[in-house]
ROFIDO-692823 format. One record per residue: chain; residue number from 1; residue in one letter; y, x, z of N, C-alpha, C in turn. Coordinates in Angstrom, 1 decimal, padded with zeros to 4 digits. Atoms other than C-alpha are relative to their C-alpha. Layout:
<rs>
['A', NUM, 'a', [Y, X, Z], [Y, X, Z], [Y, X, Z]]
...
</rs>
This chain:
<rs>
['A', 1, 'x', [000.2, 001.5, -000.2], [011.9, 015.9, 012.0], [-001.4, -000.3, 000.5]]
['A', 2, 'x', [001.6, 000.7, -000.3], [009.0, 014.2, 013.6], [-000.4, -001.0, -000.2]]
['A', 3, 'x', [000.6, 001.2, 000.7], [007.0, 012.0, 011.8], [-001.2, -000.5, 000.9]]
['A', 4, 'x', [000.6, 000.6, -000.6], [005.6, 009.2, 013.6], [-000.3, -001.2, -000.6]]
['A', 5, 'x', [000.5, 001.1, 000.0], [004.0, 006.0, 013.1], [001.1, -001.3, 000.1]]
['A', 6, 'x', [-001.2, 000.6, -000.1], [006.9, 003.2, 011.9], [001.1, 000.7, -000.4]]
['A', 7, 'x', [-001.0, -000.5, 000.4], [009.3, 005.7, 010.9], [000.7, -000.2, -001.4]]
['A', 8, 'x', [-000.4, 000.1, 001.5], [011.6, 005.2, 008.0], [000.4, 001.4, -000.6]]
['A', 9, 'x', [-000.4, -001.7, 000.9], [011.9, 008.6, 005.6], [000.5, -000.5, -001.1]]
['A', 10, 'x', [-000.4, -000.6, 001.6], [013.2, 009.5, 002.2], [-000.6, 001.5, -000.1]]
['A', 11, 'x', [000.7, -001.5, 000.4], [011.4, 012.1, 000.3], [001.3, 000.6, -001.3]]
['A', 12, 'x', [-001.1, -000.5, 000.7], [014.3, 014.3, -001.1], [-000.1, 000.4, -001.4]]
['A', 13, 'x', [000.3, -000.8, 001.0], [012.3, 015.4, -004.0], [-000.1, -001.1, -001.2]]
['A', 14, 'x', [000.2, 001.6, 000.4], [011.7, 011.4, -005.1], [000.9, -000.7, 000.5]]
['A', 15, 'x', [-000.7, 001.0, -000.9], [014.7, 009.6, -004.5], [-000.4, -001.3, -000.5]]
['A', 16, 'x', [000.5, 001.7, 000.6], [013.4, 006.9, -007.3], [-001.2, -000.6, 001.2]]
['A', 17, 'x', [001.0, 000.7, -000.5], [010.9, 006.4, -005.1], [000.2, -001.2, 001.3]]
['A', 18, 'x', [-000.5, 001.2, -001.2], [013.2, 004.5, -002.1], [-000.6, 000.4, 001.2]]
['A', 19, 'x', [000.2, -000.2, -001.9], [012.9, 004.7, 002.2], [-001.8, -000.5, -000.3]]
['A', 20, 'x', [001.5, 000.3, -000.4], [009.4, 004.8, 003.1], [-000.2, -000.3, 001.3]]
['A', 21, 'x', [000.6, 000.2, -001.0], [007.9, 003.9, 006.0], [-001.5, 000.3, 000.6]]
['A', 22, 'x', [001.2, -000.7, -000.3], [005.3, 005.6, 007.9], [-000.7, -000.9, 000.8]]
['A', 23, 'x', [000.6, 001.3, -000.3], [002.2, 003.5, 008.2], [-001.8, 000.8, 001.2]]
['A', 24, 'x', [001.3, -000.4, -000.3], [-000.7, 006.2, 009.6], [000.7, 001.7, 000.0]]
['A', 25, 'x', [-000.1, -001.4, 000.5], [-000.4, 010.0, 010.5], [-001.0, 000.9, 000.9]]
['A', 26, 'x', [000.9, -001.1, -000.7], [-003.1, 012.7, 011.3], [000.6, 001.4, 000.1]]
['A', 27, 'x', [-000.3, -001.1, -000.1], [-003.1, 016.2, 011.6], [000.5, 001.2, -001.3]]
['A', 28, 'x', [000.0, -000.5, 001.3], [-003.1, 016.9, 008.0], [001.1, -000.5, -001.0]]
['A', 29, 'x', [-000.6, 001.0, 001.1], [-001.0, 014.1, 006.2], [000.6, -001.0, 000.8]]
['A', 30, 'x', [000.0, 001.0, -000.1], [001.1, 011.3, 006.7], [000.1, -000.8, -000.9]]
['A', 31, 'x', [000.3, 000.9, 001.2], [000.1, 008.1, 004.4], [001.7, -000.9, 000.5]]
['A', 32, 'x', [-001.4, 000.6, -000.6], [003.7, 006.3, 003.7], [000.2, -000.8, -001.4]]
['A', 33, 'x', [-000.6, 001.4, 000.6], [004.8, 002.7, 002.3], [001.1, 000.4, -000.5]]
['A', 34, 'x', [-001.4, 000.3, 001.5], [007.6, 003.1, -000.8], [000.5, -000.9, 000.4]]
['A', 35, 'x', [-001.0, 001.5, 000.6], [010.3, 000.4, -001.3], [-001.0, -000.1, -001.4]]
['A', 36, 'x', [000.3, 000.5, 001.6], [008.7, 001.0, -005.1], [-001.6, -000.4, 000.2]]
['A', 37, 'x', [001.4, 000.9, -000.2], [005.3, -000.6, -003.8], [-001.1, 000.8, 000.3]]
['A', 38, 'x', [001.1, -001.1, -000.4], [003.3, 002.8, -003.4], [-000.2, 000.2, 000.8]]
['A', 39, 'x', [000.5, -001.0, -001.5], [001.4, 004.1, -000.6], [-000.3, 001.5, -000.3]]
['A', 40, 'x', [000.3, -001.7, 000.4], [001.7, 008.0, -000.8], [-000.6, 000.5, 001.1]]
['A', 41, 'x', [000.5, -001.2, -001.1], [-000.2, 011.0, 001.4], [001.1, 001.0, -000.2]]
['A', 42, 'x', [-000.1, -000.9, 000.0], [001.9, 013.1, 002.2], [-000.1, 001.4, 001.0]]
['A', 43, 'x', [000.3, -000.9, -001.0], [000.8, 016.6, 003.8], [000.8, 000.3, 001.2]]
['A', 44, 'x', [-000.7, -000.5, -000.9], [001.7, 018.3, 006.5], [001.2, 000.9, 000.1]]
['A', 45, 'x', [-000.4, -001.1, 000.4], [002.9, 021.1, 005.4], [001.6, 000.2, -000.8]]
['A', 46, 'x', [-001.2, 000.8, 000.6], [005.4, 018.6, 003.1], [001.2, -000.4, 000.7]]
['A', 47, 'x', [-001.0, 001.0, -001.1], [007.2, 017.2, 006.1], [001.3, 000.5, -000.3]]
['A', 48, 'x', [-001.5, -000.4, 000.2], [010.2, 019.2, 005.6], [000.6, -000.5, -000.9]]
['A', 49, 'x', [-000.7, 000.5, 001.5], [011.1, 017.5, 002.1], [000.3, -001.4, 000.7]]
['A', 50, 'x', [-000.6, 000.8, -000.3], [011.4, 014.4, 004.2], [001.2, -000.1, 001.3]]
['A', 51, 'x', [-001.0, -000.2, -000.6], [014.3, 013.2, 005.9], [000.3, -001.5, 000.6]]
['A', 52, 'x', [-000.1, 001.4, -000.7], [015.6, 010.3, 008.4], [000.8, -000.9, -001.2]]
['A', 53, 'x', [-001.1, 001.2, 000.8], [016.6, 007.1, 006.6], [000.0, -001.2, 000.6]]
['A', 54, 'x', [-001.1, 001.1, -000.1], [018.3, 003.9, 007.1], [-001.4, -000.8, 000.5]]
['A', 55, 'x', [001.2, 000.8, 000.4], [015.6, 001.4, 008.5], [000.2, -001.3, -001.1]]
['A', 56, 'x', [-000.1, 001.5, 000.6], [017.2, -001.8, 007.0], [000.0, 000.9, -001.5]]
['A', 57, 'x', [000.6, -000.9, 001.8], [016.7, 000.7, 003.5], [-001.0, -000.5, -000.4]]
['A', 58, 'x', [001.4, 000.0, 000.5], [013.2, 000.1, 003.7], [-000.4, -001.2, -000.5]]
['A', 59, 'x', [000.1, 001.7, 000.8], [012.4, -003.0, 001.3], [-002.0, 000.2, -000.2]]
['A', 60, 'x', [001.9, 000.2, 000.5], [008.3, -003.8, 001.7], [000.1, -000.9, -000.9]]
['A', 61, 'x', [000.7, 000.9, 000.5], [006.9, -005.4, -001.3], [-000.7, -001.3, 000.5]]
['A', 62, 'x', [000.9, 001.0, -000.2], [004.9, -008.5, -000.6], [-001.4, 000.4, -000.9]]
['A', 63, 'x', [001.2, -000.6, 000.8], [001.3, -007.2, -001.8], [-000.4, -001.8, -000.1]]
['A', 64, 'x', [000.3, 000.6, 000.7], [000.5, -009.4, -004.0], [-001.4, -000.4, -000.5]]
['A', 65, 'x', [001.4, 000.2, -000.4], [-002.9, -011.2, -003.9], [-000.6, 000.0, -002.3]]
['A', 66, 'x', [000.4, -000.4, 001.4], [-004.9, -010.3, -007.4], [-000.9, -001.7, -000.5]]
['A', 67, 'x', [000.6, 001.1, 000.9], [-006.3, -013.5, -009.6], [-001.7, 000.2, -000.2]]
['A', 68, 'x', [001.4, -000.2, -000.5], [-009.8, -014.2, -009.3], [-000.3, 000.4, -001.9]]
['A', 69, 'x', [000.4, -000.3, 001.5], [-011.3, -012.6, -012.9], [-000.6, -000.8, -000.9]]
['A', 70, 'x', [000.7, 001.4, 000.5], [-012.9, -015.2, -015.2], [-001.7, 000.6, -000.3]]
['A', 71, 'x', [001.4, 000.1, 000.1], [-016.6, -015.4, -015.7], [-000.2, 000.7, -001.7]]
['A', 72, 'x', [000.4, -000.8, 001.1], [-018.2, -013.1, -018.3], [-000.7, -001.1, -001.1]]
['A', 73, 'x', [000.9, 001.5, 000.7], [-020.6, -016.0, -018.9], [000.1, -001.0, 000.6]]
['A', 74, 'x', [-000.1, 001.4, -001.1], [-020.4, -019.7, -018.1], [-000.8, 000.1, 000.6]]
['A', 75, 'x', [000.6, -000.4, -000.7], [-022.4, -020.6, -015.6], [-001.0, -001.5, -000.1]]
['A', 76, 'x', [000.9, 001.5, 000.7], [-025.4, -023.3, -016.5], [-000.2, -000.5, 001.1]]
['A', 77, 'x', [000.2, 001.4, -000.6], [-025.4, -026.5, -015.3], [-000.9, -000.2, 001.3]]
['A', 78, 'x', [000.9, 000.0, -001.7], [-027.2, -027.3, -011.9], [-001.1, -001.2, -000.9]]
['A', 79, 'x', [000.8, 000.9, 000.5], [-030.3, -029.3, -012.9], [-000.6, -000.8, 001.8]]
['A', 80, 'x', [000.3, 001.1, -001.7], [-030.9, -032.4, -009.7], [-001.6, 000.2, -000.1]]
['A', 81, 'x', [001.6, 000.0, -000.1], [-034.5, -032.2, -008.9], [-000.2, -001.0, 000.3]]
['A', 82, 'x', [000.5, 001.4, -000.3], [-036.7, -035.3, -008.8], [-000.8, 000.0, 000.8]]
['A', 83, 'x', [001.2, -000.1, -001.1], [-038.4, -036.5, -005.7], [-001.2, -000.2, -000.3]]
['A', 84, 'x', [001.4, 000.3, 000.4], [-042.0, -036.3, -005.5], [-000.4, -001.7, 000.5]]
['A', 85, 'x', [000.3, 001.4, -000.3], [-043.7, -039.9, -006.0], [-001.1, 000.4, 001.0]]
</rs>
């Protein structure tokens, strides 16, 4: 199989893991989008454990934007400065 850029796979070894989709591939690795929200590497060397799948299989998450963290410490008051007379 040849793994290209957009491709939909299944890794035979992880089926919990759902159709992936290939988002990036070098010479070494290709990095690939889960249905279960993960981005994996997988080698080169690995390719054979994947196999063609279904595109409409491939279910993307919506990455989900993270909540801003709350302040360690409040944050003191603004003090107005007075014009000079």
């Amino acid at each position: 199989m040849i793994i290209k850029r957009g491709t939909v796979v299944s890794h035979t070894g992880a089926i919990e893991w759902g159709a992936g989709k290939v988002v990036e591939v070098n010479a070494l690795k290709a990095t690939i989008q889960f249905s279960d929200g993960i981005v994996r590497k997988i080698a080169s060397s690995h390719y054979t454990i994947l196999q063609p799948a279904d595109p409409d299989s491939f279910v993307q998450i919506p990455d989900a934007t993270p909540a801003p963290k709350p302040r360690a410490t409040p944050r003191k008051p603004k003090v107005a400065k007075q014009a000079a007379a």
